[in-house]
N, C-alpha and C positions, 0 to 999 in steps of 0.2 A: 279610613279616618271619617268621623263625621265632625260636621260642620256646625254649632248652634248658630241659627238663623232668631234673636231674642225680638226683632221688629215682629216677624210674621208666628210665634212661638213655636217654631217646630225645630225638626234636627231635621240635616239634610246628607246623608251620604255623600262621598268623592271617590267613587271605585275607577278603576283601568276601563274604559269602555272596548278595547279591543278592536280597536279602529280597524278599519279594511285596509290604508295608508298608514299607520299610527306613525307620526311626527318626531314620537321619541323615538323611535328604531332609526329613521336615519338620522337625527340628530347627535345619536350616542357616537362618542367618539373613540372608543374602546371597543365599539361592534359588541356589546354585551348584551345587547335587548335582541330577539328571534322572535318571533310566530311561530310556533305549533302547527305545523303542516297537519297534524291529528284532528285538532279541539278548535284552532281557529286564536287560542289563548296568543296574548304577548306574555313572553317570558323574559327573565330578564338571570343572568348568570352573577350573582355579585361579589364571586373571585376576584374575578378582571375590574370593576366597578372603583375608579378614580375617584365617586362625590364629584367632579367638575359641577354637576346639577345643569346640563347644555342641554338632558332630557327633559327635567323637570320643567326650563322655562321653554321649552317648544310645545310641552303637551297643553293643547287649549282647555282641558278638563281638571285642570289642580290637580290631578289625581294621581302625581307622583309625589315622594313627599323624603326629602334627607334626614339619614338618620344620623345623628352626630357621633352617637356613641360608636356604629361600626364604623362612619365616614363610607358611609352608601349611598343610591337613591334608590328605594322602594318603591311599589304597588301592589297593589290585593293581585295575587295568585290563584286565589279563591281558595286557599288551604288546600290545595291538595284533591280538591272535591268538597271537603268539610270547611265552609266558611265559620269559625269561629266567633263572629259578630253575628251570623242567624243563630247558633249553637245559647250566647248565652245573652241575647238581644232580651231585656228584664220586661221588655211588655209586649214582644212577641210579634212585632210590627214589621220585623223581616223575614224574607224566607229565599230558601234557592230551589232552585228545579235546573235539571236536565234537560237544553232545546234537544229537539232533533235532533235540526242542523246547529253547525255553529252559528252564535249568532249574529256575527258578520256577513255569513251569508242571508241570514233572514230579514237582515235591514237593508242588505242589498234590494234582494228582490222585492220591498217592500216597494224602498225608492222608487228603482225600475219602474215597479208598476204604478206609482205617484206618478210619474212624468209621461207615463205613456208608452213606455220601450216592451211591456211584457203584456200579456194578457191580465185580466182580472180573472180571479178563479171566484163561482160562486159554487156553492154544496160540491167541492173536488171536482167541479167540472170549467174549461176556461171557456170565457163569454166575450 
């Protein structure tokens, strides 16, 4: 979903960020939301998926969102791989890429190293 922000004139995205914790997984009361031991992805099963929306108001990012028609609560999946909002974004202002790692782990270690727990790496070597 994107967000028109008309004060500041722009659009702002509201994707799943993929939390390291994500709030909606244990919030969900039907156990229907997982992490991806693979990708790092929160997934979300929406067989089992009541709508209660107990996900939606724990996630501090708006970034789940009810859908009425099925009587679910969604989040960007990221298509599959193929995000559909970079695919047909009309002025081309989005894009995706492939981290590494996931990137749960990247903002871990970024933290980490923000606070002082990790080395700083400068040209692949740590300092």
């Amino acid at each position: 979903r994107v967000w028109r922000d008309a004060r500041a004139a722009r659009s702002v995205p509201s994707a799943c960020r993929h939390c390291v914790d994500p709030p909606c997984l244990v919030s969900c009361l039907m156990n229907v939301i997982e992490r991806d031991p693979g990708t790092g992805l929160v997934r979300r099963r929406l067989e089992g998926c009541i709508g209660c929306r107990a996900c939606m108001v724990a996630c501090p990012f708006e970034a789940a969102f009810y859908d009425s028609g099925a009587d679910v609560v969604v989040s960007c999946d990221l298509c599959g791989g193929d995000p559909q909002c970079v695919r047909y974004c009309p002025s081309g202002a989005l894009a995706y890429e492939e981290p590494d790692a996931p990137a749960w782990e990247t903002r871990l270690a970024r933290a980490r190293q923000e606070a002082g727990t990790e080395p700083r790496q400068e040209r692949g070597r740590a300092v």
